[in-house]
N, C-alpha and C positions, 0 to 999 in steps of 0.2 A: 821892758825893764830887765836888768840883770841881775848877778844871784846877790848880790849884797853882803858880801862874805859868810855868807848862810852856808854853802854849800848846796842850796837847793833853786833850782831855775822856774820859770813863770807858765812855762808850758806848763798847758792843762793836764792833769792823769789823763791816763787811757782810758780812764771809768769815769766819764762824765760828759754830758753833754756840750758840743761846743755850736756857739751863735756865730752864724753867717748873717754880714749886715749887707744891704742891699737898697740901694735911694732909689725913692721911685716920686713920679712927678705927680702933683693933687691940685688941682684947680688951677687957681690964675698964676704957675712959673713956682709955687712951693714945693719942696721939697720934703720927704718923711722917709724916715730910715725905717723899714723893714728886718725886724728878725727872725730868719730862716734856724731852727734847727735840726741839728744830725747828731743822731747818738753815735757816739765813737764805740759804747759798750755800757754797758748797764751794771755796776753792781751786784753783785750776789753772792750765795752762798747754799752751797747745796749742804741738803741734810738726809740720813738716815731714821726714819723715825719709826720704833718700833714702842708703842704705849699701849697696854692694853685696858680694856677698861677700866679694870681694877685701877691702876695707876691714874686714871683721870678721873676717878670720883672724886675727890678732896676736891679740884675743881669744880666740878658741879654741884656739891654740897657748899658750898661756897668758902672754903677755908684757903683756897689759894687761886690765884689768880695767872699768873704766869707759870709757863715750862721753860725750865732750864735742860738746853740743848747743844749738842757740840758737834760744828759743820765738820766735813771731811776732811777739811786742812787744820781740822783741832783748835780754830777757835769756840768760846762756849756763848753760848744765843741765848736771851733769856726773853721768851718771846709772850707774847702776850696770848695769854689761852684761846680767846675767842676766836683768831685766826685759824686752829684746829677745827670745829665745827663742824666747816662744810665736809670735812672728812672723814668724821667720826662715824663707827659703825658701832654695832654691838661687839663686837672683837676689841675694841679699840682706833687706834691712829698707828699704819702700818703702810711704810712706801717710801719712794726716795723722793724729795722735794726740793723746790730751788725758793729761796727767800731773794725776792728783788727789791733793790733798795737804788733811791733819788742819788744825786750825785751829794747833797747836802744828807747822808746817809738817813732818808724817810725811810721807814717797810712799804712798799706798794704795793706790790702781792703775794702771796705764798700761793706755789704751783705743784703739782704733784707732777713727776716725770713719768713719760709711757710707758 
C-alpha cells in the first residue's frame, strides 16, 4: 500500500515485530502458512530510579497505587507500583532500569541494568 496523502508509509517501525510467512505442506497436497517471527527491536525505555522508602510508603499503605516517572529522553511513565517489588529494599528502589514494551505498547518487563 502507499502513503495515501498521509504523509506517512506502510512499513513497519523499527520497534516491532515483523511476520515472516512460510507454506509448508500437511497431509494429502494442503497447504498452511507458517508465521516465523523476528524482532527488529523491542520497545523501551530506560529509567533512573532513585525512591527511597519513605517515598513508597503511601504505596504500601495503600493510598496510591502508581509511580510517576520520567525516562531519560524526558518522557514521564506512570507506571504501575507493583512492578517495583521485586526490587525494593529497605533503602528503597534505586538503579538504572529498562521498561520493555509489546509493539501494541503492552509493559512486559521492567529490567534493572548491570
Amino acid at each position: 500500500m502507499g502513503s495515501r496523502g498521509t504523509g506517512r508509509h506502510d512499513a513497519p517501525p523499527a520497534s516491532c515485530a515483523v511476520g515472516v510467512f512460510k507454506a509448508a505442506r500437511v497431509g494429502r497436497g494442503g497447504i498452511i502458512a507458517l508465521s516465523i517471527l523476528r524482532s527488529v527491536s523491542m520497545p523501551s525505555l530506560m529509567l533512573d530510579i532513585a525512591l527511597s522508602a519513605e517515598q513508597l510508603r503511601a504505596v504500601y499503605q495503600g493510598h496510591a497505587n502508581r509511580i510517576m516517572l520520567r525516562s531519560r529522553d524526558g518522557r514521564r511513565v506512570s507506571l504501575p507500583a507493583h512492578h517495583l517489588r521485586p526490587f525494593l529494599t529497605h533503602e528503597g528502589v534505586h538503579g538504572s532500569f529498562v521498561l520493555d514494551f509489546s509493539p501494541d505498547g503492552e509493559l512486559l518487563a521492567l529490567r534493572r541494568l548491570a
